[in-house]
C-alpha positions in Angstrom: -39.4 -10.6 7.2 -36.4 -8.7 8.2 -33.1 -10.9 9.0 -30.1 -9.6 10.6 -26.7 -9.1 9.1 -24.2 -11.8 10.5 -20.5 -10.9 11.2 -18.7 -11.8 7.6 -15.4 -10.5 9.2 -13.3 -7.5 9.5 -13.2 -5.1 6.9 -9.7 -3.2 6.3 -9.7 0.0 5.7 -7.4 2.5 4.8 -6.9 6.2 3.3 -5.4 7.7 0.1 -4.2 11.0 0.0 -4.9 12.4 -3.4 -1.2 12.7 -4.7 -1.2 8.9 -4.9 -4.9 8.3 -6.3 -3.6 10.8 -9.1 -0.7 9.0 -9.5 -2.1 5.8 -9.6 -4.7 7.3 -12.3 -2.1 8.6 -14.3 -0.4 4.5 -14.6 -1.8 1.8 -17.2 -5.1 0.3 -15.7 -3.5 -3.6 -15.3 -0.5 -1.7 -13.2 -2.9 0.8 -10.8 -4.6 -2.6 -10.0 -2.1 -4.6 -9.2 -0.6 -2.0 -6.8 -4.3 -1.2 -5.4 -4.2 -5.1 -5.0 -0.8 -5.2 -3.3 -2.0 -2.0 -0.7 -4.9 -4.0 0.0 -3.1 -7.0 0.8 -0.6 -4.9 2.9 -2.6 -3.9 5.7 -2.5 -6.6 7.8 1.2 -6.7 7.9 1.9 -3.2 8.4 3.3 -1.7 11.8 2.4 0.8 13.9 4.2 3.8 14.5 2.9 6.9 16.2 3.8 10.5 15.3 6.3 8.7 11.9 5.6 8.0 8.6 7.1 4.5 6.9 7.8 3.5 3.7 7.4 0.1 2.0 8.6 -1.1 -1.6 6.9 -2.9 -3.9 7.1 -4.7 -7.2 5.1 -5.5 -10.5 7.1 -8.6 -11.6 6.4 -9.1 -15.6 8.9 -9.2 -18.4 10.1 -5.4 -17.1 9.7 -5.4 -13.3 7.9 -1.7 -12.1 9.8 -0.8 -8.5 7.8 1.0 -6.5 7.8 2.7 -2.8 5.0 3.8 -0.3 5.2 6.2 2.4 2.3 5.8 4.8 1.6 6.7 8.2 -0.2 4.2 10.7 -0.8 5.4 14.3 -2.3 3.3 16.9 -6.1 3.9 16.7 -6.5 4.8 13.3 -6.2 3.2 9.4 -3.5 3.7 7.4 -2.8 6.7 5.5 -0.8 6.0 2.7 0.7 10.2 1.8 3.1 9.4 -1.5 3.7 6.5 -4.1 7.2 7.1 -6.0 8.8 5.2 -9.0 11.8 3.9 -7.7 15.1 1.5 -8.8 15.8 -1.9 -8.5 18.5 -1.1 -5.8 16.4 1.1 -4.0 13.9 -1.8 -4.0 16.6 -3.6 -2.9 17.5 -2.0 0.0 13.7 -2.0 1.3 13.9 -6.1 0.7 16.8 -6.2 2.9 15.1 -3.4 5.4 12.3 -6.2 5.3 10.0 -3.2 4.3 8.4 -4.8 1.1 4.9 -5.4 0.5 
């Protein structure tokens, strides 16, 4: 017998260009997850902006903190694109914390 599929809840979604998914493949495999985890996590909390591209920071905390930034675009009716992840400082994160642009 053939039972329906019940609503489990929405499902995010959300696009990679291929710059970052090589980048991301070219980090340790503990780091890409974590920032795959932390992107994931994101999406509800992102704002939309039509016809602009954003950019949030981002940290792996651990004995040597890893500062990173994402540039995304996210326009009313579709998912998120996120276009370019970039290595960046501690004051650079900084100034994103203070923005209040951090994951």
């Amino acid at each position: 017998m053939d039972l329906l599929q019940k609503y489990t809840g929405a499902e995010t979604f959300y696009e990679l260009d291929e710059a970052v998914i090589q980048t991301i493949d070219s980090l340790p495999i503990m780091n890409a997850t974590r920032i795959i985890q932390q992107i994931q996590k994101s999406i509800p909390l992102l704002q939309r902006k039509n016809h602009r591209s954003q950019i949030i920071g981002g940290v792996l905390k651990g004995r040597k903190p890893v500062y990173f930034a994402l540039r995304y675009i996210y326009e009313e009716h579709d998912s998120p694109y996120f276009f370019q992840l970039l290595n960046i400082t501690s004051d650079e994160y900084l100034d994103l914390y203070n923005l209040n642009k951090i994951i």
